[in-house]
C-alpha positions as CSV (number, residue, x, y, z in Angstrom):
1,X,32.7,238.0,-47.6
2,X,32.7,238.8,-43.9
3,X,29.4,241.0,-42.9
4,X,30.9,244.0,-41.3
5,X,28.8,247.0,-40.3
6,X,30.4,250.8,-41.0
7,X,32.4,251.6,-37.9
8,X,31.3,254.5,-36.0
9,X,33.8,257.2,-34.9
10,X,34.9,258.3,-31.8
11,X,36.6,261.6,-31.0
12,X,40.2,261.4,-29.8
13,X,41.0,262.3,-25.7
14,X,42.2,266.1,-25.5
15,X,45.5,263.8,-24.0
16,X,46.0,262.1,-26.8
17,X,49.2,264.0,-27.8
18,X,51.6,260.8,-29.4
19,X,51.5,257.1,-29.7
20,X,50.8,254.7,-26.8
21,X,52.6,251.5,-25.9
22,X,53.5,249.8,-23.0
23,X,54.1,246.6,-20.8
24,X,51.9,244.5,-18.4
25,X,51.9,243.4,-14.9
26,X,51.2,240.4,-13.1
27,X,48.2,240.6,-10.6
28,X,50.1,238.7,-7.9
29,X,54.1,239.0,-8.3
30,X,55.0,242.1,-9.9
31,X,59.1,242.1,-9.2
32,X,60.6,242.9,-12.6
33,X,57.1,244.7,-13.9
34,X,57.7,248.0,-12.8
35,X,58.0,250.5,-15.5
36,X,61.0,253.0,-15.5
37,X,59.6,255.2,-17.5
38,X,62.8,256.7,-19.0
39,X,62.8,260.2,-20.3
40,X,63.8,260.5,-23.7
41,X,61.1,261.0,-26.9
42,X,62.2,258.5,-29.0
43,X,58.8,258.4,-31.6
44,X,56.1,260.8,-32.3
45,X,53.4,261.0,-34.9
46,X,50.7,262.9,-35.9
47,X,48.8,265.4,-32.1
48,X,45.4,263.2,-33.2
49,X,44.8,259.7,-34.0
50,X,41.0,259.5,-33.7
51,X,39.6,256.0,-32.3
52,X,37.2,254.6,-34.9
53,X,35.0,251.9,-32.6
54,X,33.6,248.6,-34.1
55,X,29.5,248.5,-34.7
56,X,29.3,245.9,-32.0
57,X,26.3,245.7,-29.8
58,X,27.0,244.1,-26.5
59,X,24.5,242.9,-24.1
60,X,23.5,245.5,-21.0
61,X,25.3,242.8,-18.9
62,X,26.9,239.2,-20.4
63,X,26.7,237.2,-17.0
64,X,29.1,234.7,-16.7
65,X,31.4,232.4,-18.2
66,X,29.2,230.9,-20.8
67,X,27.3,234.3,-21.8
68,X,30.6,236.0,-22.1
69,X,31.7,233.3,-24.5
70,X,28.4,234.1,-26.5
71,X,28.7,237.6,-26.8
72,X,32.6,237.5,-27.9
73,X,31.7,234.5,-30.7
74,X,28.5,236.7,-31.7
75,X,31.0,239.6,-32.4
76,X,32.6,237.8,-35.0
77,X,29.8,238.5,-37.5
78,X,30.8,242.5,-36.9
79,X,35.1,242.0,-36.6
80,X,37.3,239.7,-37.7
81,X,39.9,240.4,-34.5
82,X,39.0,240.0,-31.4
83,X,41.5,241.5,-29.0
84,X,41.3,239.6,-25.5
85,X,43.5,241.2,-22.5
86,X,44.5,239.5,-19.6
87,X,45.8,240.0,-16.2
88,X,48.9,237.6,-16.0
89,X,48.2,234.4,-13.8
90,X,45.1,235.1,-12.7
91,X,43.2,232.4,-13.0
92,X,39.5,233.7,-14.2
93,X,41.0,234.9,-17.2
94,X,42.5,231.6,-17.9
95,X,39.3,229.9,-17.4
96,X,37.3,232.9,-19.8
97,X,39.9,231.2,-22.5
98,X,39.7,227.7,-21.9
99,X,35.4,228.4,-21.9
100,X,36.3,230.1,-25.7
101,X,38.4,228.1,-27.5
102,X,36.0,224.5,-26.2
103,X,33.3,226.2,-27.2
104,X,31.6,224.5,-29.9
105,X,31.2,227.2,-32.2
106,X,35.2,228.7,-32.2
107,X,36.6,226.6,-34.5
108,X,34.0,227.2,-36.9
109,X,34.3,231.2,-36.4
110,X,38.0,231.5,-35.8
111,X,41.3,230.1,-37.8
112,X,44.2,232.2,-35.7
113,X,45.2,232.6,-32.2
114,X,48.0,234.9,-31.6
115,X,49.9,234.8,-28.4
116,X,52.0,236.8,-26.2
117,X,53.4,234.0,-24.8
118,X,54.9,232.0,-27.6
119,X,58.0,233.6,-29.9
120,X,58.1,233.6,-33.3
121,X,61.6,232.2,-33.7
122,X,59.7,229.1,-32.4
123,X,57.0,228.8,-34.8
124,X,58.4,226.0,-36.1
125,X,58.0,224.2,-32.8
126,X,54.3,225.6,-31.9
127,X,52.7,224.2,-35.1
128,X,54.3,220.8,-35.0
129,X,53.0,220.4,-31.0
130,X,49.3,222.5,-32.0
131,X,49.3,219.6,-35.2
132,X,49.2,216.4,-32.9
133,X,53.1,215.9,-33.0
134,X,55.5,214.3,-30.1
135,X,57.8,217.3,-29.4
136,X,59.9,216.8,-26.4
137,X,59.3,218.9,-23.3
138,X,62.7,220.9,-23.0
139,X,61.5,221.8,-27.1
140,X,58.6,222.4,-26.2
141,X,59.2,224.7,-23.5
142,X,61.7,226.9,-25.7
143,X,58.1,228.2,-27.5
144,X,56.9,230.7,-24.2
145,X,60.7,230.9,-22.4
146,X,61.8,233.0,-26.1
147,X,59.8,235.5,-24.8
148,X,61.5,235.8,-21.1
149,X,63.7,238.9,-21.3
150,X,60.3,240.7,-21.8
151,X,58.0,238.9,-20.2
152,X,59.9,238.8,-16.7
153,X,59.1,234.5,-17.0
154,X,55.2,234.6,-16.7
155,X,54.9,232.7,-19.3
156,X,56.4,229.7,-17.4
157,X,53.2,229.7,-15.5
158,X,50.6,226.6,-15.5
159,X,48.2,228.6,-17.3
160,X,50.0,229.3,-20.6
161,X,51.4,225.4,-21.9
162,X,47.6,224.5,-20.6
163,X,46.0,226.8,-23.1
164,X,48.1,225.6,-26.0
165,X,47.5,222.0,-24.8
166,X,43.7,222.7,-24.9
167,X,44.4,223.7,-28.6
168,X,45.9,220.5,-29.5
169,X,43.4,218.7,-28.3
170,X,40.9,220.7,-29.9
171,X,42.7,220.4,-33.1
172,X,42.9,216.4,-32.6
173,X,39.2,216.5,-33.2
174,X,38.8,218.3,-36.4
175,X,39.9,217.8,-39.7
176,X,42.8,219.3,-40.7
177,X,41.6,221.8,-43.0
178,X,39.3,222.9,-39.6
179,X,42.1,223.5,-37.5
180,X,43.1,226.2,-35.5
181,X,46.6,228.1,-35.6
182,X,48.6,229.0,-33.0
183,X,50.8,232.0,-34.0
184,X,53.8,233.4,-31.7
185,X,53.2,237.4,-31.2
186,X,56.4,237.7,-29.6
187,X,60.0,238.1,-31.7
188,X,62.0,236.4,-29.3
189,X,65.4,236.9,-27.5
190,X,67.0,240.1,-28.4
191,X,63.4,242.3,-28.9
192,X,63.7,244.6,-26.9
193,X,61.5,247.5,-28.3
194,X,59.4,246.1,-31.7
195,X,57.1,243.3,-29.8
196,X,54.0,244.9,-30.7
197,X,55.5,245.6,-34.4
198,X,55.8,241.7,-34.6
199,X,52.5,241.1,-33.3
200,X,50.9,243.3,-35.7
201,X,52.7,241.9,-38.9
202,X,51.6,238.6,-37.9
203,X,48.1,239.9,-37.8
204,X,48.7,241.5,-40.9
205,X,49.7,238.1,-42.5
206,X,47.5,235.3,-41.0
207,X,44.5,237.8,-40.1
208,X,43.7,240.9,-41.9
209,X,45.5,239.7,-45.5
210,X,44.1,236.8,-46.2
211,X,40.5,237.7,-44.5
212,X,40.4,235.4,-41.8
213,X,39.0,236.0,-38.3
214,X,41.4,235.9,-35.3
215,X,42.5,235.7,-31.8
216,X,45.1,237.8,-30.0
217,X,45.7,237.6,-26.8
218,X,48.4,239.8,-24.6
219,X,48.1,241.4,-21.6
220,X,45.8,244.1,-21.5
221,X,47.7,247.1,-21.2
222,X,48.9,246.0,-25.1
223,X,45.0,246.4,-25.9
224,X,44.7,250.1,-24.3
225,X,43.5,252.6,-27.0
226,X,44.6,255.7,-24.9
227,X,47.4,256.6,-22.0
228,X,48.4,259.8,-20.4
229,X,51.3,262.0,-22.8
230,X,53.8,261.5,-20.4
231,X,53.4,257.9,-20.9
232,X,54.5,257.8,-24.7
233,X,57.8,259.3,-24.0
234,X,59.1,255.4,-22.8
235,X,57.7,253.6,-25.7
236,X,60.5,253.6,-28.3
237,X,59.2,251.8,-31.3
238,X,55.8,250.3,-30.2
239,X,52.7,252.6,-30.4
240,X,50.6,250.0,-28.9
241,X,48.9,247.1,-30.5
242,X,45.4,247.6,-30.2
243,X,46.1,251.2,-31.2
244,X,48.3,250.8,-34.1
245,X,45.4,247.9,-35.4
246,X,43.1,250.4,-35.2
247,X,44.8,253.1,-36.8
248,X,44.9,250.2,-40.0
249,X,41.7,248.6,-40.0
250,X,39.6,251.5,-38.2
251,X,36.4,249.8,-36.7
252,X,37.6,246.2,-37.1
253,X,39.0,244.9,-33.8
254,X,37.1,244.4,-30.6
255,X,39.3,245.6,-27.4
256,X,38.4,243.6,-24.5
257,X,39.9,243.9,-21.0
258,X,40.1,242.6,-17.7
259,X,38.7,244.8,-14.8
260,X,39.3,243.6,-11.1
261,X,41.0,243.3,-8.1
262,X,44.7,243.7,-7.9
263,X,47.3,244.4,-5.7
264,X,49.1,247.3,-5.0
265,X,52.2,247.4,-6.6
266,X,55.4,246.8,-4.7
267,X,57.3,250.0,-5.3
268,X,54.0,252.0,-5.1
269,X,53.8,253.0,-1.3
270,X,50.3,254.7,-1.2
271,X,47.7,255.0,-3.7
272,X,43.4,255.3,-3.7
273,X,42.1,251.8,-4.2
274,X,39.7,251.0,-6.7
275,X,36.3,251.6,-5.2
276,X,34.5,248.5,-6.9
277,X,31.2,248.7,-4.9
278,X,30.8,251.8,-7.7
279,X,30.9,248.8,-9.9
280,X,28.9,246.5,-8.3
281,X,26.2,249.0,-7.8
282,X,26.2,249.9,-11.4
283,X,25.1,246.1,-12.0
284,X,21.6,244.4,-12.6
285,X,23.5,241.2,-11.7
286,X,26.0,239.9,-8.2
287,X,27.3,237.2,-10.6
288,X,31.1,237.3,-11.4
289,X,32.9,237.6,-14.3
290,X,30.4,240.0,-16.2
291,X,31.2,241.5,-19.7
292,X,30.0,245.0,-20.4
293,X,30.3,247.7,-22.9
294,X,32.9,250.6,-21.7
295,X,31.5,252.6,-24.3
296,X,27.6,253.1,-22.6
297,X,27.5,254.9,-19.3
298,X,27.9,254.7,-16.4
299,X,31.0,252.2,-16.9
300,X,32.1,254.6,-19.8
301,X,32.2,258.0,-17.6
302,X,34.6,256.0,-14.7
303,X,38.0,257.0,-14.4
304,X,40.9,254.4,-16.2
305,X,42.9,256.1,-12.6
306,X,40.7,254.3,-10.6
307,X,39.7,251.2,-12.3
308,X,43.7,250.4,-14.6
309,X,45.4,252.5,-11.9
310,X,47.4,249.4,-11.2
311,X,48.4,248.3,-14.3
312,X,51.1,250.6,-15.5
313,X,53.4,252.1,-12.8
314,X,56.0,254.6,-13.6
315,X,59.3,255.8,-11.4
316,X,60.3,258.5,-13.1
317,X,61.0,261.7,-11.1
318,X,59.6,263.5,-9.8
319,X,57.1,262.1,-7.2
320,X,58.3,258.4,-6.6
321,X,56.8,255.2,-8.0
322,X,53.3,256.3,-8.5
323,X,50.4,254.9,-11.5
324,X,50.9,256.1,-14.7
325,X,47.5,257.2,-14.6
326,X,47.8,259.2,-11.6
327,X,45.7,263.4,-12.1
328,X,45.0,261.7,-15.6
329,X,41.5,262.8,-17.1
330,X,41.0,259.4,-19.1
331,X,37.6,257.6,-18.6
332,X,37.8,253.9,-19.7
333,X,35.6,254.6,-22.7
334,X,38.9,256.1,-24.3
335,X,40.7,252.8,-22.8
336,X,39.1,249.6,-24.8
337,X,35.8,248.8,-26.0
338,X,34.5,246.8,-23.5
339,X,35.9,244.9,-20.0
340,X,34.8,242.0,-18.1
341,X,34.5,242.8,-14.9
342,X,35.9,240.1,-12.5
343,X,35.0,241.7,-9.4
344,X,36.7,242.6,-6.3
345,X,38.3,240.3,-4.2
346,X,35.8,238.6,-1.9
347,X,34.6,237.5,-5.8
């Protein structure tokens, strides 16, 4: 039986009026990531879904590749899901996963990855390559390009085959009742709304069910616990992973996201940029990538306008292409549970 302390409650944001979900954005080529957000309500639920938190106790400041691996294997003994965002292509955040899953320790603490970029039409596929078998490239590939008429073709990037290849070769030294499994999040062609409902079955199945601790990894807006009202009137079906895992198994998933430097997007023409030094100052350490809790101030009391500005961009009139989050009262201790800060970019 897993040791999990009693999660502690959080109240709700005042803006939390519906369900959340959303898409993500790549740090460097954003064409095809705008968000239209298009006005009709298609799903509502209940005015408040409080945010229960895990009891996990993160360092003041995890410095580092190798003490941010640490604290994220240490919070195993508290969750069973670990919910690591990314910023697509950017390279730190690749290396943060490379440094987990070679870690000594992860295969004995975790049995299940779930990814963003592989489709679960292709499962078949993914477990014959993650178990040591010749599968021809052009197969192969068919896994993460499933996944293209939502994920705009990031997936093709170096980054993604690498990290299952790292699996593999994990998996090559263990025995096979040791291994690890690589799970598609993603439904495949044809998904249109419902990604995050496939994702969260899968959890249900491989994860939560059969008590088993896991991985899932998507990009981080997926992993926001909160977003601005007029937000949730583009999400269709999907309420947002993170949120709907929380709603439940309250207290049992650590959110993590990225925090850092990113372009403006293209369509946006003007907007504040992130003041980081705010950041930097807040910091014992000048070391990059640093892991801290949102939920302790001062990093819980900064504004997710500021700091996720760039992540989710909207269109819809009136105004022009502007952030999501733009006049939004959200602090990024309503966002996720805790970020690693990447640092601006001179880091």
């Amino acid at each position: 039986m897993r040791g999990v302390r009693p999660p502690r409650s959080v109240l709700p944001s005042a803006t939390s009026q519906v369900p959340i979900s959303r898409h993500s954005i790549r740090p460097a080529s954003l064409s095809g990531a705008i968000l239209a957000l298009v006005g009709t309500l298609l799903l509502r639920a209940p005015a408040v879904l409080a945010q229960v938190r895990p009891d996990v106790h993160l360092p003041a400041e995890a410095v580092g590749m190798d003490a941010i691996v640490d604290a994220l294997l240490a919070a195993y003994d508290h969750v069973p899901l670990i919910a690591l965002g990314e910023a697509h292509e950017r390279r730190v955040d690749s290396a943060l996963r490379l440094a987990l899953v070679r870690h000594p320790d992860f295969a004995k603490r975790v049995r299940v990855i779930v990814i963003e970029c592989a489709a679960v039409t292709e499962q078949a596929t993914l477990d014959r390559y993650i178990r040591g078998a010749t599968v021809p490239s052009a197969q192969l590939a068919r896994v993460w390009r499933a996944t293209a008429e939502t994920t705009n073709g990031f997936c093709d990037a170096a980054p993604y085959p690498a990290f299952l290849a790292a699996i593999r070769t994990l998996n090559a030294r263990l025995e096979p009742s040791a291994r690890i499994r690589v799970l598609g999040g993603h439904p495949g062609p044809g998904a249109g709304p419902g990604i995050e409902g496939t994702a969260a079955r899968v959890l249900e199945n491989q994860v939560f069910g059969p008590h088993q601790n896991g991985l899932v990894i998507f990009g981080a807006a997926h992993f926001f616990l909160d977003a601005p009202p007029a937000y949730y009137t583009s999400v269709g079906a999907d309420m947002g992973l993170a949120r709907r895992l929380n709603r439940d198994h309250p207290g049992q998933i650590l959110t993590v996201i990225p925090i850092g430097d990113l372009p403006r997007p293209p369509a946006v023409q003007t907007d504040t940029p992130p003041d980081y030094a705010k950041l930097d100052r807040a910091l014992k350490s000048t070391a990059r990538p640093v892991l801290v809790s949102l939920q302790r101030p001062p990093f819980s009391d900064f504004t997710a306008e500021e700091f996720l500005g760039r992540t989710l961009t909207t269109c819809l009139p009136p105004g022009g292409c502007r952030s999501v989050f733009k006049g939004s009262p959200l602090t990024l201790r309503g966002m996720a549970d805790a970020a690693i800060y990447v640092g601006s970019g001179r880091h």
